[in-house]
C-alpha positions as CSV (number, residue, x, y, z in Angstrom):
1,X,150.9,145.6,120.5
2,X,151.7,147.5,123.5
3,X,153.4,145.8,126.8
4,X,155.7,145.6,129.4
5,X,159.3,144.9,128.9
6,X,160.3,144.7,132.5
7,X,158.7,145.6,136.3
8,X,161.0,147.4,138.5
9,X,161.4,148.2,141.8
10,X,163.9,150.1,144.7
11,X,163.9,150.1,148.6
12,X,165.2,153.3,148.2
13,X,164.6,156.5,146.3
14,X,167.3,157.9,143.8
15,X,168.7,155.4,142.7
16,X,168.5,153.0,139.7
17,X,165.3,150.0,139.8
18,X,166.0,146.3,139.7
19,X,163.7,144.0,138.0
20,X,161.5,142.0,139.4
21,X,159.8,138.7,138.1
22,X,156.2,140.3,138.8
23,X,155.0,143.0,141.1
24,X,151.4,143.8,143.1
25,X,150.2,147.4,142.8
26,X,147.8,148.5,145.6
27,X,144.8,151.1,145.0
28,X,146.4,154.6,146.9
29,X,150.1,153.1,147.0
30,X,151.3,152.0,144.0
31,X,154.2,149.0,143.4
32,X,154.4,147.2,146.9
33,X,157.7,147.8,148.2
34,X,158.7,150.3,145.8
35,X,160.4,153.5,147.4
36,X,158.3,156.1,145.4
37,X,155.2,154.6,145.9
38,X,152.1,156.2,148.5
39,X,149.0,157.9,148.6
40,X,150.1,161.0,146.0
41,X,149.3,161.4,142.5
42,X,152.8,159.9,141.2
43,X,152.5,156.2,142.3
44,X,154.2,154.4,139.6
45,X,156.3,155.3,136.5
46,X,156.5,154.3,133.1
47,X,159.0,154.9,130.7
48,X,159.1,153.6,126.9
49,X,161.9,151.4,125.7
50,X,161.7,154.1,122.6
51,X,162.6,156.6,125.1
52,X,165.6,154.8,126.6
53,X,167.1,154.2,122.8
54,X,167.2,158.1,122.4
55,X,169.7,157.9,125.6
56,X,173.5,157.5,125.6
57,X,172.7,154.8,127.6
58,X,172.8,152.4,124.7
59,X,176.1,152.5,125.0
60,X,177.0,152.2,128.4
61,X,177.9,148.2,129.7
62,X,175.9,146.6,131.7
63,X,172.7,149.1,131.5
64,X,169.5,147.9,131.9
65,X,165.5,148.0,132.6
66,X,164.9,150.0,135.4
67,X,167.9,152.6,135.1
68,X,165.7,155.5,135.0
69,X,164.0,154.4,138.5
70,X,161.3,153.4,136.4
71,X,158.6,151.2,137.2
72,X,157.3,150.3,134.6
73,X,159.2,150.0,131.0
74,X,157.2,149.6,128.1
75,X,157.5,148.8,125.0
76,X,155.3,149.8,121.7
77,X,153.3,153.1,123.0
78,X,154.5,156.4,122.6
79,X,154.0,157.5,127.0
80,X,154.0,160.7,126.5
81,X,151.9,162.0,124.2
82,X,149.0,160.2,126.4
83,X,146.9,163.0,127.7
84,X,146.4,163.3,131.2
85,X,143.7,161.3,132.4
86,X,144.3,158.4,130.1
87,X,143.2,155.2,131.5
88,X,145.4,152.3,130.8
89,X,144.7,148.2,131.4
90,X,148.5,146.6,132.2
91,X,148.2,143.4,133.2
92,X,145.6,143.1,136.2
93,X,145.6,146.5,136.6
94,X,143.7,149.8,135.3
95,X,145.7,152.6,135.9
96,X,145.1,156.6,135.1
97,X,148.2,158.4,133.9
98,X,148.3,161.7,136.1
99,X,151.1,163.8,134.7
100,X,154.2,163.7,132.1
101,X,157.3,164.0,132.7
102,X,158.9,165.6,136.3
103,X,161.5,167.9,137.6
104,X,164.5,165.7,137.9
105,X,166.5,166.2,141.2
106,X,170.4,166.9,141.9
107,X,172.6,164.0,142.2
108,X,170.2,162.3,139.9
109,X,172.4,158.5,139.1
110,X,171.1,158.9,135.0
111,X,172.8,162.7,135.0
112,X,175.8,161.8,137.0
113,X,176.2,158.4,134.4
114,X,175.9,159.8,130.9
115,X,174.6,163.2,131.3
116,X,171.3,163.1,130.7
117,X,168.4,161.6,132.0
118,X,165.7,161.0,129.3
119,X,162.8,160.4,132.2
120,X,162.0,164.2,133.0
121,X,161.0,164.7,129.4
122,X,159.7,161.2,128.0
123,X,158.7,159.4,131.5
124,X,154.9,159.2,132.5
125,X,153.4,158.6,136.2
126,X,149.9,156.9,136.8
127,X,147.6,156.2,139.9
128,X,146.1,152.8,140.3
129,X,142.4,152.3,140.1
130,X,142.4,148.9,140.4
131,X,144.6,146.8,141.8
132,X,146.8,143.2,141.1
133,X,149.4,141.5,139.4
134,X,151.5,142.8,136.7
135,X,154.6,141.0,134.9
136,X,156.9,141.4,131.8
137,X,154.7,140.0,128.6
138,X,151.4,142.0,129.8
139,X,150.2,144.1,127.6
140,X,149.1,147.3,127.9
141,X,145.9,148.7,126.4
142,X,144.2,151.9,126.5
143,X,140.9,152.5,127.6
């Protein structure tokens, strides 16, 4: 079963996500609050926990969810190899994943940490299509 490990958010952009206990995604927006989020086709992200244990990171003290300035960490679905256009239920919410992976920018905190920064490669972004709640536990099904 696919679900989420952990919702996470930042007031600002570049920097590592904290978690949250739940979070509200709008319809054109994206995680309320969250720094990346708007009316543009990259509204929330979602990285695999099966990413993140390819990383160095593993061994770094005190790392946690939300590192990658992801949204959304996941747990039991391979992000990635989703085609664009996938339709996903997570929690209260249908999202439609609208591209893999990005460019990732200087002074990225991941790089300047370990190195590497696995979220350019293994890291998905969605649009929501229909709004509410989601928490760590929900699972996450594909339509």
């Amino acid at each position: 079963m696919a679900k989420v490990l952990a919702v996470n958010i930042s007031e600002k952009k570049g920097v590592p996500k904290e978690p949250i206990e739940k979070g509200y995604f709008e319809v054109d927006h994206g995680l309320v609050g969250d720094a990346h989020a708007g009316k543009w086709h990259r509204q929330v992200s979602l990285l695999g926990q099966e990413s993140i244990d390819k990383t160095k990171l593993i061994e770094v003290e005190g790392f946690c969810v939300g590192k990658f300035a992801e949204n959304l960490t996941t747990e039991g679905i391979i992000l990635y190899e989703l085609p664009i256009g996938t339709r996903l239920k997570i929690g209260e919410t249908l999202m439609e994943v609208t591209q893999i992976g990005k460019e990732c920018h200087l002074g990225c905190a991941i790089r300047e940490l370990v190195g590497d920064c696995v979220m350019p490669r293994e890291g998905i972004f969605t649009k929501v299509i229909t709004p509410g709640w989601i928490k760590p536990g929900d699972e996450i099904e594909i339509v």
